[in-house]
N, C-alpha and C positions, 0 to 999 in steps of 0.2 A: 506386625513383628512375626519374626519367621518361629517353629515351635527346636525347641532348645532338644539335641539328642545327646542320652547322659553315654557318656565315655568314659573307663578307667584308664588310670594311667599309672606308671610306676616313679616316683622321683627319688631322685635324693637323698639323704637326713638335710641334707645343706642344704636345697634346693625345697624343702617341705617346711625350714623352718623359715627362708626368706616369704616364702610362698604368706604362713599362716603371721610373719610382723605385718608386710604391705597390707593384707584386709584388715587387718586391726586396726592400721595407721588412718587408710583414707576409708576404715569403714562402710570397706564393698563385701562382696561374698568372695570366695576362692575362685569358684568357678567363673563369676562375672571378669576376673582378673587374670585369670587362665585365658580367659575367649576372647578376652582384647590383645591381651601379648599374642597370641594366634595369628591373629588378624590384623594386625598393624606389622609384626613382623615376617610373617609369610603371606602376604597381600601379591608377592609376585606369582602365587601359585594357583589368584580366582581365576574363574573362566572370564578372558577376553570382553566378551559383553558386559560383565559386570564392572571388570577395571574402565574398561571404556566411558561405562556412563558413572563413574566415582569421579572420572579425571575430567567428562566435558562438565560434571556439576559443579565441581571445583574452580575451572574456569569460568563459570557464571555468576559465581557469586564471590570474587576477589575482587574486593574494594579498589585494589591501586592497578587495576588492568582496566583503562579506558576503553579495548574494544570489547570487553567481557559480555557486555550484553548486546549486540546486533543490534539494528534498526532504532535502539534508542541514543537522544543527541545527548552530546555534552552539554552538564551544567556549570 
């Protein structure tokens, strides 16, 4: 796991109180909840090499795609 670099950021009142319900709700941290909305919604901004191998891992491991894995037969 990559080592986590601390960032300030400025929000909201509205945007700080949604922020501190969610970690309450599902009982994550702020920050853990911060760095997933990052990253699932600005996902079009990783470097190339990384989107590449998220999307061919993707396709390797989707159950309902029959050619997903190569060289192995149908059962």
């Amino acid at each position: 796991m990559s080592k986590n670099i601390p960032t300030l950021v400025r929000l909201r009142p509205e945007a700080k109180a949604m922020l501190l319900r969610a970690a309450k709700e599902q009982r994550r941290s702020q920050s853990s909840l911060v760095d997933t909305l990052i990253v699932d919604n600005l996902g079009q901004y990783r470097d190339l090499s990384d989107r590449l191998a998220a999307m061919l891992d993707d396709a390797n491991t989707d159950p309902l795609r029959h050619d997903a894995r190569p060289g192995q037969a149908d059962t």
